[in-house]
N, C-alpha and C positions, 0 to 999 in steps of 0.2 A: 504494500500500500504506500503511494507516496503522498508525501501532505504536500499542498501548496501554501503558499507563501500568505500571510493573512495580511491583511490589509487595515487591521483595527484590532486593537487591543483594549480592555476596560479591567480595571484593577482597582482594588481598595487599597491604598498605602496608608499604612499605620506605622510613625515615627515614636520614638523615645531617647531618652537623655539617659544613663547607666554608668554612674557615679563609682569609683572603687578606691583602689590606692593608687592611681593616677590619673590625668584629665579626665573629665567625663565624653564618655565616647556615645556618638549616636546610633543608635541599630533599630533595623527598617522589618515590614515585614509586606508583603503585596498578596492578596487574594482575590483571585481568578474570580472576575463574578458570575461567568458561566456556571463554571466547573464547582466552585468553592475552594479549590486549590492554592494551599496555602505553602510561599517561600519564605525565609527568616534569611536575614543579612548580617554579618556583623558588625560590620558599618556602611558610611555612605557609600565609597568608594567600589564596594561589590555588589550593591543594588544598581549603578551605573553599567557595568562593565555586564550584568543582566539585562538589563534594560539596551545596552548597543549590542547584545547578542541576540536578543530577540526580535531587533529591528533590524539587523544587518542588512542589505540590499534592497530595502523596501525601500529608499529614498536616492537608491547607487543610478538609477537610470536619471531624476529629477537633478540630481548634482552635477551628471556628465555634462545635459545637455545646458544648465545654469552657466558651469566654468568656461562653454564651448564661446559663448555670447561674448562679444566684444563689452 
């Protein structure tokens, strides 16, 4: 089965602040509101690097032709 490329995505993001014996760091959590499918982050920095993974190429064709333009 292959999946095609989705074109829209809808997600609940749930942010908090997790205080310890250094800086207080942020950690994320996004649930699919299809599905109910729930991801947890350690911090921001890997809810990003989720978020360019699952949008990979969906915006590569609008970018080509954006840079192409004088």
């Amino acid at each position: 089965m292959t999946k095609e490329p989705r074109e829209y995505f809808s997600y609940l993001l749930r942010l908090w602040k997790v205080s310890g014996a250094g800086p207080p760091v942020w950690r994320a959590s996004l649930e699919e509101v299809h599905t109910g499918e729930r991801q947890g982050f350690a911090d921001l920095q890997s809810l990003l690097v989720f978020l360019e993974e699952q949008t990979n190429g969906i915006d590569q064709h609008s970018v080509s032709e954006t840079s192409e333009q004088p």
